[in-house]
Every structure is written in C-alpha cells, then in structure tokens.
C-alpha positions as CSV (number, residue, x, y, z in Angstrom):
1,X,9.1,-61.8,9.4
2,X,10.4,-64.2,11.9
3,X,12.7,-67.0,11.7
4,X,10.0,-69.5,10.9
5,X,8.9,-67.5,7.7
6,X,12.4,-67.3,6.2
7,X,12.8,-71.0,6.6
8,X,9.6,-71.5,4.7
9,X,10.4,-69.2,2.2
10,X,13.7,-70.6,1.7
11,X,12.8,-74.3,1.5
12,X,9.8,-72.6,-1.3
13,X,12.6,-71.5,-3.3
14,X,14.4,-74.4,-3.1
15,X,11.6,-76.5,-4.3
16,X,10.8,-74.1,-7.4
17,X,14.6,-74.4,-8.1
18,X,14.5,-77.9,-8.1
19,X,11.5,-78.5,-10.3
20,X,12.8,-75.8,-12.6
21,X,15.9,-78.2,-13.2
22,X,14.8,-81.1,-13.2
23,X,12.3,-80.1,-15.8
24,X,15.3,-78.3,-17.6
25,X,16.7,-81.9,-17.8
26,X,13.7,-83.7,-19.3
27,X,13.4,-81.2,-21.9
28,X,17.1,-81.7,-23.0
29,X,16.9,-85.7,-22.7
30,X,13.4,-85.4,-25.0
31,X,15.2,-83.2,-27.5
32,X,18.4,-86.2,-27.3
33,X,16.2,-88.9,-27.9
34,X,13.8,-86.5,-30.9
35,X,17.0,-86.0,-32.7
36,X,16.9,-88.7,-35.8
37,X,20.0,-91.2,-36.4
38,X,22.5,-91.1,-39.2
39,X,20.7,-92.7,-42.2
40,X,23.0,-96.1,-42.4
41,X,24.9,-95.6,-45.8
42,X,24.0,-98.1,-48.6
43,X,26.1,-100.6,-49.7
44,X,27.8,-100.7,-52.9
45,X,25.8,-102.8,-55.3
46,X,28.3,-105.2,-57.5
C-alpha cells in the first residue's frame, strides 16, 4: 500500500476511535442523570 492508503486508513481509525468515545461518554452521562436522588428525609412531626 502506498502512502495515500495509510493516511486513509489512519484518519479511519481515528474516526472509529472517536465515535467509540464519544459514545462511551453519552452512555456514562445517561447512566448519571438515570441514577434517582436521595429521597429528602421527612420532617419530624410535633
């Protein structure tokens, strides 16, 4: 292969890495934000 393929096949790589992580990072925001919130504690009743 010549120098022209090796550029394409590195920038292809590149791109695949990149959606990889930035999927990767949706998924871990989505599982933040899923997570449910301390229940607030009730207040004594007098």
């Amino acid at each position: 292969m010549d120098r022209r393929h090796w550029l394409l096949l590195l920038a292809a790589i590149a791109c695949i890495a990149g959606l990889l992580l930035w999927i990767g990072e949706i998924d871990l925001g989505m599982e933040d934000s899923i997570t449910p919130a301390p229940a607030p504690a009730a207040a004594p009743q007098s």
